[in-house]
Structures are given as structure tokens and as C-alpha cells.
C-alpha positions in Angstrom: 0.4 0.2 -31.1 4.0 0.8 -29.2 3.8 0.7 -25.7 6.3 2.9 -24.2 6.3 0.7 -21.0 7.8 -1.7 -23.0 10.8 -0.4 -24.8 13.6 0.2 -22.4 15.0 3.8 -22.8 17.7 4.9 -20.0 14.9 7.2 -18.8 10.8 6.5 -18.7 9.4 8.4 -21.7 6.7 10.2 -19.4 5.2 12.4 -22.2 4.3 9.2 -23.8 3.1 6.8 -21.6 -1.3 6.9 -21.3 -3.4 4.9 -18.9 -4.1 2.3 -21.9 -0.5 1.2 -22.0 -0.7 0.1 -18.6 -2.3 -2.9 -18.3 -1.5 -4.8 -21.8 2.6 -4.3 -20.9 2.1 -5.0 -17.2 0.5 -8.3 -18.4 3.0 -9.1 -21.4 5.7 -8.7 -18.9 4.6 -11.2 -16.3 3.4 -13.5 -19.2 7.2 -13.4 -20.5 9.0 -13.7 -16.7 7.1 -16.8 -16.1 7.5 -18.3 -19.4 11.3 -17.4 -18.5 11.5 -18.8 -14.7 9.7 -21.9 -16.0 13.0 -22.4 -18.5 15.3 -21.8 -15.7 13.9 -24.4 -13.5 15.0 -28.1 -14.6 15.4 -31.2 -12.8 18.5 -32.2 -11.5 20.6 -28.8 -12.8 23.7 -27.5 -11.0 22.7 -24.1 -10.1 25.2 -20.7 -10.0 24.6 -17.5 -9.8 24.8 -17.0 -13.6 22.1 -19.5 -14.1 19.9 -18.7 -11.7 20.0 -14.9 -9.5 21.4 -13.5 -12.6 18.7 -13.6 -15.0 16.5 -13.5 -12.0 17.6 -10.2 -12.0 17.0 -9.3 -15.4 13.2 -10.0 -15.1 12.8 -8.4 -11.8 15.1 -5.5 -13.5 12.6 -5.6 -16.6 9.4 -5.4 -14.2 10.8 -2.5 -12.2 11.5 -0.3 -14.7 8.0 -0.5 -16.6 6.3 -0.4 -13.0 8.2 2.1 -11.5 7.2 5.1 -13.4 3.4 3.7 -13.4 3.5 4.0 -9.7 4.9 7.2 -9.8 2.8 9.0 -12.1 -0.1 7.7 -10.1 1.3 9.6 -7.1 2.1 13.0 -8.7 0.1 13.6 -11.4 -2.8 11.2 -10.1 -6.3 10.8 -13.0 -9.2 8.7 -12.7 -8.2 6.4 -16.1 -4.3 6.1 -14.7 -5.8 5.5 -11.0 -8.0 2.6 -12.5 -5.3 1.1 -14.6 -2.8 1.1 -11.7 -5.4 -0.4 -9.2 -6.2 -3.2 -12.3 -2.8 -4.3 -12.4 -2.2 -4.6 -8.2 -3.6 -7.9 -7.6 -1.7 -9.0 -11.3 1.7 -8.3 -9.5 1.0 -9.3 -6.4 0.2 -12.6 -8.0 3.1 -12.6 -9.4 4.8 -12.3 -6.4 3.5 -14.2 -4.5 3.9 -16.9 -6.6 7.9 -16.4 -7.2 8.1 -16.7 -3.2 6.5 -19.9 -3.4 7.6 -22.0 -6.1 9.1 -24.5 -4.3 11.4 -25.4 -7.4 13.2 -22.2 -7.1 13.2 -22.1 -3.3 14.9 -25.4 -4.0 17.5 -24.4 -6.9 18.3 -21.1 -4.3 19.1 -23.5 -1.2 21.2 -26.1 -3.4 23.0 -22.5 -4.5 23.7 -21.7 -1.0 24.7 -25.0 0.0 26.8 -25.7 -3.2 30.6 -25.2 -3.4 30.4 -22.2 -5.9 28.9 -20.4 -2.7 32.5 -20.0 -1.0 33.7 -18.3 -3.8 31.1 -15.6 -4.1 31.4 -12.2 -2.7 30.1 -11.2 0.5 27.4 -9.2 -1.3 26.3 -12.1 -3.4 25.9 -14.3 -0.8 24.0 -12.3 1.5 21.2 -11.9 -1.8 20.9 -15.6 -1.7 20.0 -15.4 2.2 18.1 -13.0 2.0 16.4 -14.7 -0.7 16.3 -17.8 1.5 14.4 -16.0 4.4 12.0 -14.3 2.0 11.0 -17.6 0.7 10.2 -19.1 4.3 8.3 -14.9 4.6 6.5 -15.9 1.4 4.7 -18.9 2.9 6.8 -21.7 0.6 6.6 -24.2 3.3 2.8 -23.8 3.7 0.6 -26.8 3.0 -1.5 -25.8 -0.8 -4.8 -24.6 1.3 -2.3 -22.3 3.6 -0.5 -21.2 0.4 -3.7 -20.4 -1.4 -5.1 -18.4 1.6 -1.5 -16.5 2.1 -1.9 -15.6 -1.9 -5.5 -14.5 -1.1 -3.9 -12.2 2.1 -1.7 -10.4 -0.2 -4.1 -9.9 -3.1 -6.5 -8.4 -0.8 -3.7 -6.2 1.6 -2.7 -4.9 -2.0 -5.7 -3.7 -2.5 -6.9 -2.4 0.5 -3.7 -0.4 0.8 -4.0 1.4 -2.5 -7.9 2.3 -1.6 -6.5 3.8 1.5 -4.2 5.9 -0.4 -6.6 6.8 -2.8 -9.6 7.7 -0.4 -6.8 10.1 1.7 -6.0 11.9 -1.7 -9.5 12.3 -2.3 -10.6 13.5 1.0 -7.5 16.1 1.0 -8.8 17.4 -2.4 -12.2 17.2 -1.9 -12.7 20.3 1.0 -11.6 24.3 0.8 -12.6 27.2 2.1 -13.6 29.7 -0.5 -13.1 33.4 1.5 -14.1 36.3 0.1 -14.3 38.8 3.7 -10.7 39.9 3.6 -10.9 40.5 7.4 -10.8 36.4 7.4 -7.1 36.5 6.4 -5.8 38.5 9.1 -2.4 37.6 10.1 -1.9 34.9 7.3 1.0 35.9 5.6 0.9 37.6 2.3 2.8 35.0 0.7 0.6 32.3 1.7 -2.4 34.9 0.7 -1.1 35.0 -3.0 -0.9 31.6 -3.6 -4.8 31.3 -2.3 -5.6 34.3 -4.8 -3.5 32.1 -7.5 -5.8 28.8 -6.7 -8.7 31.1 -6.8 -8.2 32.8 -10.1 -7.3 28.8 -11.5 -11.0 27.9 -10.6 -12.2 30.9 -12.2 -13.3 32.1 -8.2 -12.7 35.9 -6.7 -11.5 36.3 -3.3 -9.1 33.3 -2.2 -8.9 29.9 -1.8 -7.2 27.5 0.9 -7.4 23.8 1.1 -5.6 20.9 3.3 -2.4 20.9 0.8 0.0 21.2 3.3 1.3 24.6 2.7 -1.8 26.0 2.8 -3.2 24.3 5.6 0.0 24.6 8.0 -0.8 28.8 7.3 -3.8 28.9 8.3 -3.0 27.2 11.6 -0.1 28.9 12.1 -1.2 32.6 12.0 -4.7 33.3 11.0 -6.1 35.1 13.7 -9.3 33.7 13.1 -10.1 31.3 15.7 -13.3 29.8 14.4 -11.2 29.8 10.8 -8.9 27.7 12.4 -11.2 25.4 14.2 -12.8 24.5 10.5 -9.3 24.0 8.8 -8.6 21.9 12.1 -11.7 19.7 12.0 -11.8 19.5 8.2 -7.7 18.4 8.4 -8.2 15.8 11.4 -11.1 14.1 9.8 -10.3 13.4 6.3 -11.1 10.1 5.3 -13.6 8.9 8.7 -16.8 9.1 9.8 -15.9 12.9 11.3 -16.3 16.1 10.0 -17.5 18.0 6.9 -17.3 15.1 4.2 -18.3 12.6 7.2 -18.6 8.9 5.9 -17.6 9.7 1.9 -14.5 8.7 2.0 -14.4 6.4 5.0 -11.0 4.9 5.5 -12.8 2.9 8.8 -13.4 -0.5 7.9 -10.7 -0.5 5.9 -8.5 -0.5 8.7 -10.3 -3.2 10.3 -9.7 -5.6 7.0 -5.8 -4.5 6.6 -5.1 -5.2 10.4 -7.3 -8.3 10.2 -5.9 -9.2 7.5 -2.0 -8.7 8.6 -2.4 -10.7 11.6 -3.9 -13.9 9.6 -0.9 -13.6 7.5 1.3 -13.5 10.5 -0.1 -16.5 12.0 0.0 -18.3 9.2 3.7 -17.9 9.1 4.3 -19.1 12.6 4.3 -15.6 14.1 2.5 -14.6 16.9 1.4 -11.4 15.4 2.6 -9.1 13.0 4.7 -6.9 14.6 6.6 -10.2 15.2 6.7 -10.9 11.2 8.0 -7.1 10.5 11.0 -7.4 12.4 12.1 -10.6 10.6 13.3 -8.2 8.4 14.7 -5.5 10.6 17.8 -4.5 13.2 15.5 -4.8 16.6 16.0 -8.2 18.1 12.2 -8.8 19.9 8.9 -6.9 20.0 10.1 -6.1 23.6 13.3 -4.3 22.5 11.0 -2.1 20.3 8.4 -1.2 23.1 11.6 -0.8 25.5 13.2 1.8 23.6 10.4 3.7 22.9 9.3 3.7 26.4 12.0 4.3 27.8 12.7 7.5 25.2 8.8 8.0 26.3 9.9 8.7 30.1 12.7 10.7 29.4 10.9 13.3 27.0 8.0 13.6 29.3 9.1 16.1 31.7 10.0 18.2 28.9 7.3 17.9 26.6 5.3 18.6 30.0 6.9 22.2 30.7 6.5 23.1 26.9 2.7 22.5 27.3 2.6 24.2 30.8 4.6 27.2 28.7 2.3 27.7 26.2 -0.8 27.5 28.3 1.1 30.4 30.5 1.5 32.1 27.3 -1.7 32.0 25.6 -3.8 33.2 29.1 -1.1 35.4 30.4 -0.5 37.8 27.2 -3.5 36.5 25.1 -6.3 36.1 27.9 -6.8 32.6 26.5 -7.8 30.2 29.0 -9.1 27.2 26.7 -5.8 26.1 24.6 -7.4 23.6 22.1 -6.1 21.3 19.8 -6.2 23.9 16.6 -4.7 26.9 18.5 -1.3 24.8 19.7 0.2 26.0 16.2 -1.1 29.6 16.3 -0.2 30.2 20.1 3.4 28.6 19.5 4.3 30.1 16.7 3.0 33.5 18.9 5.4 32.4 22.0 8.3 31.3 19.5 8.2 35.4 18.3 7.9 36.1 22.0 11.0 34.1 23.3 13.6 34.3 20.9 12.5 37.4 18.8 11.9 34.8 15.6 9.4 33.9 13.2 9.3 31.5 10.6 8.2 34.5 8.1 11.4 36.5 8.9 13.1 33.4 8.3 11.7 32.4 4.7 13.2 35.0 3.0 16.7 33.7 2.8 15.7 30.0 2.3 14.4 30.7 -1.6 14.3 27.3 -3.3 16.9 28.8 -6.3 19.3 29.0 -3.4 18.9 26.4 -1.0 18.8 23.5 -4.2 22.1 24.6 -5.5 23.7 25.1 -1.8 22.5 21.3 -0.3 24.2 20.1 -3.8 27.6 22.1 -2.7 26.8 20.8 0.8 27.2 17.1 -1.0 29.9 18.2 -3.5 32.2 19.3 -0.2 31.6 16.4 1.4 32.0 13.8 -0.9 33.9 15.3 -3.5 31.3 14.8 -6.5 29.6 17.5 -9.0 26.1 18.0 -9.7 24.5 19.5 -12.6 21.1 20.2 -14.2 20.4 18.0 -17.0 18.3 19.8 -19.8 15.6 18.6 -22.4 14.8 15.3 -20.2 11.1 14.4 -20.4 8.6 15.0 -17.4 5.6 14.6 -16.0 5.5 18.2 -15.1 6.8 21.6 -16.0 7.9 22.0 -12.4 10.5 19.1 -12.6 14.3 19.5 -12.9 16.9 16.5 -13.8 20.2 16.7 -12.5 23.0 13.9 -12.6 25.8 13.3 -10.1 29.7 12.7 -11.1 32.4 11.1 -8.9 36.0 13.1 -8.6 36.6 10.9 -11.8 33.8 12.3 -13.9 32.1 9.1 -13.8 28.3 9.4 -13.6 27.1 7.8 -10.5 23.7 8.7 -10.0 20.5 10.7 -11.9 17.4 12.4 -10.4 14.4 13.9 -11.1 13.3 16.7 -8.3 9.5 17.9 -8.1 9.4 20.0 -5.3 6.1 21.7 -5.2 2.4 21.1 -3.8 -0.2 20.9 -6.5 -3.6 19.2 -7.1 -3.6 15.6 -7.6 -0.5 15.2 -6.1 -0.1 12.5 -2.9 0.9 14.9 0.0 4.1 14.4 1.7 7.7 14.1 0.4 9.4 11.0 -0.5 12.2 9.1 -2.4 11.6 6.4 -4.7 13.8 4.4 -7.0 13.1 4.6 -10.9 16.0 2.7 -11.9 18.3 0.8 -9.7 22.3 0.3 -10.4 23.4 -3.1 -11.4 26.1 -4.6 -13.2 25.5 -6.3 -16.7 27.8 -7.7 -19.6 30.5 -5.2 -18.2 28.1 -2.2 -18.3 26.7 -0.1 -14.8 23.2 1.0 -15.0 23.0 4.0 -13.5 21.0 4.2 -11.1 17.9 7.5 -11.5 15.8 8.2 -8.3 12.1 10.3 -8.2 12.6 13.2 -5.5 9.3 14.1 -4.3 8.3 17.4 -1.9 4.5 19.5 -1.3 6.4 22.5 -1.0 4.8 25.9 -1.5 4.9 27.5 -5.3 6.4 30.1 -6.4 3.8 33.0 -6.2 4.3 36.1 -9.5 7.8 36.4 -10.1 9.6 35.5 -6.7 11.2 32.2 -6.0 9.4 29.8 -3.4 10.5 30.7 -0.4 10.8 27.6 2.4 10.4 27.4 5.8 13.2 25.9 7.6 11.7 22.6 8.5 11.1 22.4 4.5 14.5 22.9 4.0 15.2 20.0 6.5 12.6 17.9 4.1 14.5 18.3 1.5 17.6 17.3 3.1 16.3 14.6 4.5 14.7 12.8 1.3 17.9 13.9 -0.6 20.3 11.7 2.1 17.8 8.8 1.0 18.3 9.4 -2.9 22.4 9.5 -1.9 22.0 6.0 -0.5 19.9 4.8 -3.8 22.5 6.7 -5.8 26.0 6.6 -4.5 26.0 2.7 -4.2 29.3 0.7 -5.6 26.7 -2.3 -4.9 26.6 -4.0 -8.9 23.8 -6.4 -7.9 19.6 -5.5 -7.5 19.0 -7.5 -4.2 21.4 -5.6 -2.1 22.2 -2.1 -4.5 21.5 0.8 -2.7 18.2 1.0 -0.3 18.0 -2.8 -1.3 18.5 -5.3 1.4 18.9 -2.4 3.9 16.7 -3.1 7.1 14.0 -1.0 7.6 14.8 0.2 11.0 18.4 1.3 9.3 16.9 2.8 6.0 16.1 6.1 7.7 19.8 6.7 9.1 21.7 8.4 5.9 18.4 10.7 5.4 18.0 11.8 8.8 21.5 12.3 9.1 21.5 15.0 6.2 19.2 16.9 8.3 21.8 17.8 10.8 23.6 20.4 8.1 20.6 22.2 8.2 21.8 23.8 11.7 25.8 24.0 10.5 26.6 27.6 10.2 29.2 26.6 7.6 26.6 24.5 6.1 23.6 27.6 5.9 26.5 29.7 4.6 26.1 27.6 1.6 22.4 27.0 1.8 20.9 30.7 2.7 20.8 34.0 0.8 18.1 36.6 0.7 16.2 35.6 -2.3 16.0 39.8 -3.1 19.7 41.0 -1.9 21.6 38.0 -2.1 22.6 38.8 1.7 23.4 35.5 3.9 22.0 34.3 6.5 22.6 37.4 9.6 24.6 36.1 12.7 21.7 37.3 14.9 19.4 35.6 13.2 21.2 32.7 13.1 22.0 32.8 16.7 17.7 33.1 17.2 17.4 30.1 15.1 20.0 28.0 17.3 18.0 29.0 20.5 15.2 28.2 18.9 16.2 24.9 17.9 15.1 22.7 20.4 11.4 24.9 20.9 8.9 22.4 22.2 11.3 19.7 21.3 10.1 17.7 24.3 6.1 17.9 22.2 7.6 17.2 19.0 9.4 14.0 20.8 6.2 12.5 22.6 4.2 12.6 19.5 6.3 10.9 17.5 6.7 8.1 20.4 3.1 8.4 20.4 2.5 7.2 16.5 5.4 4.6 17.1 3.3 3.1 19.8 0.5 3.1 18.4 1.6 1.8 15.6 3.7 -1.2 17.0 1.1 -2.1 19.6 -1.6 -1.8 17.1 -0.3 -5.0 15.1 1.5 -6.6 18.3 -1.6 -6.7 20.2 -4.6 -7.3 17.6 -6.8 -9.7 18.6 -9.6 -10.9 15.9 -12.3 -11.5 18.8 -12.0 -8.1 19.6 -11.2 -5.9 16.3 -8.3 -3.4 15.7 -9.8 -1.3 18.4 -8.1 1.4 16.7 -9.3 4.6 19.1 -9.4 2.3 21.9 -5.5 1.6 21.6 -4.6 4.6 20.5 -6.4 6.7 24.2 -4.2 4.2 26.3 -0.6 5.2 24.1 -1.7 8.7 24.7 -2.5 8.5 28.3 1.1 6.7 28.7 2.8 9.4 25.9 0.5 12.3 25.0 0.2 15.9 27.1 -2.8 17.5 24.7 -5.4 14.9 24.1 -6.7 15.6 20.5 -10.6 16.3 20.9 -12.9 13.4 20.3 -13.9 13.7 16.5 -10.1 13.7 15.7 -9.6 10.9 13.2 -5.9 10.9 12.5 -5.0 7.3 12.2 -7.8 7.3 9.1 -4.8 9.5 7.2 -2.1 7.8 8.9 -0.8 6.5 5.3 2.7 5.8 6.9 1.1 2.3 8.3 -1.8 1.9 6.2 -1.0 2.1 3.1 3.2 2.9 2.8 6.4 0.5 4.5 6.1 1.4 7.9 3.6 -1.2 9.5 4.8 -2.5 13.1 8.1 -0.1 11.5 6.7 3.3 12.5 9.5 3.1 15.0 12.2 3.1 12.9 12.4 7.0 12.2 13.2 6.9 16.1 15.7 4.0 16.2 17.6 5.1 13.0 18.3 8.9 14.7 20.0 7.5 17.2 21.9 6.0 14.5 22.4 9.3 13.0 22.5 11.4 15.2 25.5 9.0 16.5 27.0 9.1 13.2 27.1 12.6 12.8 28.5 13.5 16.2 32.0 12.0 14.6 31.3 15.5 12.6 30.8 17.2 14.8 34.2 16.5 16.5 36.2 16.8 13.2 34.4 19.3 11.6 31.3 18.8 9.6 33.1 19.0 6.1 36.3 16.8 7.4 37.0 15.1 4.0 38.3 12.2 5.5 35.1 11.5 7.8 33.2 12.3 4.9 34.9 10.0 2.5 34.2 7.4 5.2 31.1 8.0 6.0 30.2 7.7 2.1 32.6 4.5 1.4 31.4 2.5 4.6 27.5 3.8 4.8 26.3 5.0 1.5 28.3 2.9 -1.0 27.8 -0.5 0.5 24.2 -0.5 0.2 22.2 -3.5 2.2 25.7 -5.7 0.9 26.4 -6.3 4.8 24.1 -6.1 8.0 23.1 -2.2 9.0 25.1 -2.7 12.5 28.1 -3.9 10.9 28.3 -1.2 8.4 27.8 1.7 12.2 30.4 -0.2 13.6 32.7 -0.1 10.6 32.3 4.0 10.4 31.9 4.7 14.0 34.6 1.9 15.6 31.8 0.9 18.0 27.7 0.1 18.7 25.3 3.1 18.5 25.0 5.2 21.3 21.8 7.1 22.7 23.7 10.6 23.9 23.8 12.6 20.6 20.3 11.9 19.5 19.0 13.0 23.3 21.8 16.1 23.1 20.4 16.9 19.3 16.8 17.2 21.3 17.8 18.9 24.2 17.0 16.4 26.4 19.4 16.0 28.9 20.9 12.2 29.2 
């Protein structure tokens, strides 16, 4: 039988590849790379980079590419048979890795490399690959005695696991509640686009009346304007429990002792490195210096965003019992009653916004926003396979009609599909025998569909999603970087990777920018100055609350694996009431359960690394105030920002590659300026 997994196409051959292919190339791959790595190690050799990281490379190339699309299916268009086969084949690679970062042999031909005179003559990016390599190793446990090595191999068999059953037990939870209404009175003050799509997912289960569930879109409608208080309460409850031992599907898909075990487990693995804990271990790999740095900057940010975040609460309390006679604010009203003052303060509403943010204009306008400022073109690629109808291909050329990037973009919320939005590499560029492989990222938003015949309409923050994962595909995309271990999001630290996506998000508020971006999805008519005037005032609305709650899951997070302690347990809840004492203004009711769906830590890159989204805006907010003094489509600052930033990939440290753009360290002004918080 051929296995698509194992031919090698420019492109996966999605329509093709079935749960039974899985496992027997997953298998024959790792089979062939150790065969291969055994005959590349011999005693005595004279290691180089073409002997050794080269055809390193080409297995670790080879691995990716059958992987990657594995992993990505079983994101988006998740089944049972493809769920099993990609949970089989989890403790098979981790194996795998495990072992590469401790075969002492290698670890040995790599530091002979480094310390050999060939070293010299390498480029900066090369050598940089073969430190990094040299840390991993030491990460990887290779200096362990056997019984430590075994155990650390154990650790991340087991952490492999548990993470995927996290992520798997979140999907379920999310698709296993909805709330089947049939009283129309029940949908007052939902919007009727929202109401469409819930008579769409009702007619699709063969159901009359409509049909909401805790997809995104339609949960974040509910909250935000049905009237219906107790309606909101059950969304609330059913939202803030998924996964625990709360709520309507209590204890089914209980994420609890899961926790325990992936925390337990982290901080054995730190120790056995020589680290105190594991928030220690995660910033071997990152810009912060210390654990103390970390917990410095976000209390400090902490102290400054209290005050506001303090009046915004006051505000809305005012609001909700002076002009709505509501003297109990609770945790599933805050998005109703803000929404309400929002309408009430600057005469705005997300609904009256929508209209000229349809997806068929604001795709092609973030592309022109790129074009601009990089000089490159962008076009839809046609009759490239998918994994669902929904899915467009598009391809990137340079000013010299060279191809420098590809991408697949699936923008919309559906069954079966992980919620969130996300970038992911599906093939990474590299130089080989004189050829680039170009490199092709996955683009991944739960937007809302398209309801009848009109367009999706997005809210603004969606329109900032998509920015923001489209900054990260630019810095997978647009590298010059001709080798794996530092091309694109490669080698980047993790505290860094966040600053070219969250600096795409600033166009979002560029009149210039929108100009290119809006247009009423029925008259074509831009974006009104009025209305765009309302949206500027309206920028910073309860941007003191938005602030603290990210501070709060930062600290949570980093004190969570800084201070676990097995005698006592991850005492999950018990950590998380002192960070919200300390950061918090509205204490979540008791039977909220969020950290049992906080997939960020649990079961994605972020662990002891929640912080980062924080530390790299500073970055770019810093790096986009040189924009905002030029002019946001200066092509010189532009150019610049691409040639110094995006193009160099993790070829150089993250600080080095600021200083290089900005001609100086990162300052904290723009980001608090951006917030409204005064310095």
C-alpha cells in the first residue's frame, strides 16, 4: 500500500493521507534515522558540518514533514481513528528524541565540531546551531548517570502523553455541551448574525429552533448581549468548567489529576537536571536572566495597572446599578454590562462595527498592509489540496518575483476543530544541493462563518487575531536563514517569539492601515471618520482589566512551576486565590475551573513561558513606536524592520537582533502608552 506520509511532495497530500498511514510511516521513519545516525557516528572521525548537522538535518527535515501535517489534521479536522493514531505514535517520537539528546557519541562528535578549527570558519548562524545544540544536549539529560537517563526518558514519555490527553479532554468538553433553544424570547438582544449561525447548527443536527455551544463565536454572543441573565449564567458555568470536577459534564472529562502528574512530573525533570524547579529549566532557553527578573517585571507591571483596572471595575459597577438597577455584578454579566457601558460611553458597539470588517476585505487589505511594507506580492494559489473546503492557499513573492513563503489559511470555527488561533510550521526553509525549500506555514483562526450569502463579518479583536498569527507566519516565512536549527521561529527564544506577531497588531488602529483593511461588506464604503474616531476612544476601554488578567495567568503560571513542592501537590486553586488577591479586582466564583482549560501551559509551549506575551509587547510595542515616528508605512523602517527582525530568524540572540533595528535596549514607555497607562 503507498503511504502518502512517505513520499515527499512540496505540499502534504491531505485528501490522501487516512489514520492507517500514520503509524507504519511514523515507525519506518525513525527505524531509517537511527539506522542513519548510527552510520554517522564512528570512532575517531573528524567531524564538519557536512558530515554531521547536515544530514542531521535531512532526517530531522524528513521527520517534520510526515509529522507536521499528522499533528495538524489532528487539531482541525480532529476523529477518533486519527486521534488514536496520533496519541500511538507520541511516546514513539518522544523516544526518539529523547534518545538523540542523549547519545553521548553525538553529543561528543557536536562538541569536537565546536571545538575543531572548521568552527572559525563557519557562519555566525551555523555556529550558533551547534551551541544551541550543545545546551540542548546538557537540557536532554546526556550527562545523567543510565538510572537518571532512563527516568528523564520515562518523564518525557509520560509529559507527552499527559499533554495530549489534556488537549484532547478540553476538545471534548467544549464539544460535548449546547443549549438547544427553542423560546425565541431566549435570544433577545443576541445579534441576528450570531442567531443565524445557531439556526445553521441547528438545521445541521436535523434540530428546530437554534443551537449555541462553547465554540468561541458563539459563546462570546451569548455573553456579550443576551439579555437573558440566567442564559448567561449556564453558558458561564458550562464555559468555566469544562474539563473539572464543576458544572454540567462534572468529572467526565476531568483534566484534575492530570495537572497534578504534568506539574509533578515537570519538576522531577527539573531537578534531575540540576534545576531548582522548572520555571528555572524554562528560562535556559529564553531572554529573562533569573526567575526573579520574571516575577519583577510582572509585578511591577502588576502595580502599575492596578489603579486602573480598579476604576474600570468601580465604572462598571456604577453603570450596571445606576442605569440598570443591578446591584450584584457577577462574573458572567462583566461582558454583557461592558459591552452595555462601551455603547454608553463612546456611542460604539462591536455590532456597528462588524459590518465593515467582512473577512473578503480584511484578508486581501492585511496582505496590502504587508505588500506596502515590505515590498512583496501575495496571491491565492488555486487547485492545492485541503483538509477542508474552507481553506485558501496563498504564496508570497519578494520585489524579485522570487517565492519566499506559502500558506494555508483556515479561518473559521467548526466542530472538531481545537479552539483558538495559531501558527504552525508545515515545512521549514532550508538550503540543499543549491536548492531553497520554501518554507509553507498552517494559519489557524475560530472565527465566525459566513451565515447565507454574506461574508463573515469580524469583530475587531478578530481582526487583531488575525494579524497577530499572520506576523508569526511572516517570521516562519520571510527568513534568509538556509539552515533548520535557526530558520525562521527556529532557535528564537521563547520570550522573543511573540514580538513580530504582536507587533502586526498595532496596524489594526492605523487609519492608513484600516483604510486598507475596512469596507462595508454591502456598499463597499470605508471605514466613517466618526466611527473611527469612537473606536480610538474606545481603544484603551477597560484596558487596565484586560492588563491584570493577563499578569494574573502569567503569575500563575510562572509561580505554579517555580514554587511546586511534591510534599504539598500543585495546589493549583490554592496558588492561583493568592495571584488573584495580589492581581485580580473580580474574583471568579468558586466553581470556576479555568486552569482545567488553560491549554496554553498544560498542554501547548508556554509552561513557566506564560509571561512571554507580556515581555515580548514591550518588545513590540518598542519596535513599532520607530513607526510611529516615521510613519507606519516608511519603506525604509520597514525594509529594516524585515531585514534585521524577520529575516534573521533565531541566527543571532533576540536582544541583539532589538538592538540592531532599534539602536538601543527595549524600553517599557510605548507598551504602557499603547495601554493607556500612564508611565
Amino acid at each position: 500500500m503507498s503511504n502518502p506520509l512517505l513520499e515527499t511532495p512540496e505540499l502534504p497530500a491531505f485528501s490522501k493521507i487516512q489514520p492507517q498511514h500514520v503509524v507504519p510511516a511514523i515507525d519506518q521513519i525513525l527505524a531509517e534515522s537511527r539506522s542513519a545516525i548510527e552510520a554517522l557516528l564512528a570512532p575517531g572521525k573528524v567531524y564538519t558540518w557536512e558530515n554531521l548537522v547536515q544530514p542531521l538535518e535531512d532526517l530531522d527535515d524528513r521527520l517534520n514533514k510526515a509529522w507536521s501535517p499528522v499533528g495538524h489534521m489532528n487539531s482541525v479536522v480532529n476523529t477518533d481513528e486519527l486521534r488514536e493514531a496520533y496519541n500511538a505514535c507520541l511516546p514513539k517520537l518522544s523516544e526518539y528524541h529523547t534518545e538523540l539528546g542523549q547519545n553521548e557519541a553525538l553529543f561528543e562528535a557536536y562538541r569536537g565540531l565546536s571545538e575543531s578549527r572548521e568552527f572559525a570558519s563557519l557562519d555566525p548562524a551555523q555556529q550558533k546551531i551547534i551551541e544551541d545544540a550543545l545546551r540542548d544536549f546538557k537540557l536532554s539529560g546526556v550527562a545523567l548517570p543510565p538510572a537518571q537517563k532512563a527516568r528523564y526518558k520515562e518523564i518525557a514519555q509520560e509529559l507527552s502523553r499527559l499533554t495530549s490527553q489534556f488537549q484532547d479532554n478540553l476538545l471534548d468538553a467544549t464539544n460535548g455541551w449546547s443549549r438547544h433553544i427553542e423560546d425565541p424570547a431566549l435570544l433577545a438582544g443576541i445579534p441576528e448574525s450570531a442567531v443565524a449561525i445557531a439556526r445553521q447548527t441547528a438545521e445541521q443536527a436535523g434540530k428546530s429552533g437554534w443551537v449555541f455551544n462553547l465554540e468561541f463565536p458563539s459563546y462570546f454572543a451569548v455573553m456579550t448581549y443576551a439579555d437573558d441573565r440566567e442564559l448567561r449564567r449556564e453558558f458561564y458555568t458550562a464555559y468555566s468548567t469544562r474539563a473539572s470536577d464543576q458544572g454540567p459534564n462534572a468529572g467526565r472529562w476531568d483534566n484534575t489529576q492530570i495537572m497534578e502528574q504534568i506539574l509533578a512530573l515537570r519538576h522531577e525533570e527539573a531537578q534531575l537536571l540540576g534545576f531548582a524547579n522548572f520555571a528555572e529549566l524554562s528560562l535556559a532557553t529564553k531572554m529573562a536572566r533569573s526567575a526573579d527578573e520574571v516575577t519583577h517585571f510582572l509585578t511591577d507591571l502588576s502595580e502599575r495597572s492596578l489603579p486602573f483596572a480598579r476604576k474600570d471595575l468601580d465604572d462598571l459597577r456604577a453603570f450596571a446599578r445606576e442605569q440598570h438597577g443591578l446591584e450584584d455584578l457577577q462574573s458572567w454579566d462583566v461582558g454583557y454590562y461592558s459591552e452595555k457601558l462601551r455603547q454608553h460611553a463612546f456611542a460604539i458597539s462591536e455590532e456597528e462595527i462588524k459590518p465593515y470588517f467582512p473577512a473578503t476585505q480584511v484578508v486581501p487589505g492585511m496582505f496590502k498592509v504587508v505588500e506596502t511594507l515590505y515590498g512583496l506580492q501575495i496571491r491565492e494559489v488555486e487547485g492545492v489540496d485541503v483538509w477542508h473546503p474552507d481553506v485558501r492557499f496563498y504564496e508570497i513573492r519578494d520585489r524579485l518575483d522570487e517565492v519566499r513563503g506559502r500558506f494555508y489559511l483556515d479561518l473559521y470555527a467548526r466542530p472538531k476543530k481545537r479552539g483558538g488561533a495559531w501558527m504552525d510550521e508545515c515545512v521549514t526553509r532550508r538550503k540543499r544541493g543549491g536548492q531553497v525549500q520554501v518554507p509553507v506555514a498552517f494559519l489557524t483562526c475560530n472565527f465566525t462563518p459566513p451565515a447565507g450569502s454574506d461574508p463573515a463579518l469580524l469583530r475587531h479583536d478578530e481582526v487583531l487575531t488575525l494579524f497577530h498569527e499572520f506576523g508569526h507566519g511572516l517570521h516562519h516565512m520571510l527568513t534568509r536563514i538556509d539552515y533548520l536549527g535557526v530558520s525562521g521561529i527556529h532557535g528564537v527564544e521563547w520570550d522573543a517569539v511573540e514580538l513580530p506577531s504582536q507587533f502586526m497588531e498595532n496596524f489594526c488602529w492605523e487609519r492608513e492601515a484600516l483604510a486598507l483593511i475596512s469596507g462595508h461588506y454591502q456598499t463597499g464604503e470605508s471605514l466613517p471618520e466618526e466611527l473611527y474616531r469612537k473606536m480610538i476612544a474606545a481603544r484603551n476601554f477597560q484596558s487596565g482589566m484586560q492588563m491584570v488578567r493577563q499578569l494574573e495567568f502569567s503569575l500563575f503560571d510562572f509561580r505554579l512551576h517555580r514554587e511546586y513542592d511534591p510534599a504539598l501537590g500543585g495546589r493549583v486553586y490554592a496558588i492561583l486565590d493568592e495571584v488573584r488577591k495580589q492581581t485580580a479586582v473580580m474574583i471568579p466564583p468558586p466553581f470556576n475551573r479555568f486552569p482545567h482549560s488553560f491549554s496554553h501551559i498544560f498542554a501547548g509551549g508556554y509552561a513557566a513561558g506564560y509571561y512571554s506575551y507580556k515581555w515580548a509587547e514591550v518588545l513590540s510595542s518598542d519596535a513599532f513606536s520607530l513607526f510611529e515616528e516615521r510613519g507606519i508605512f516608511d519603506q525604509e523602517t520597514g525594509h529594516a524592520f524585515m531585514e534585521k527582525v524577520l529575516e534573521r530568524g533565531g541566527s543571532r540572540k533576540a536582544m541583539d537582533l532589538f538592538v540592531d533595528f532599534r539602536g538601543r535596549e527595549p524600553e517599557i514607555d510605548a507598551l504602557l502608552r499603547h495601554n493607556g497607562i500612564a508611565a
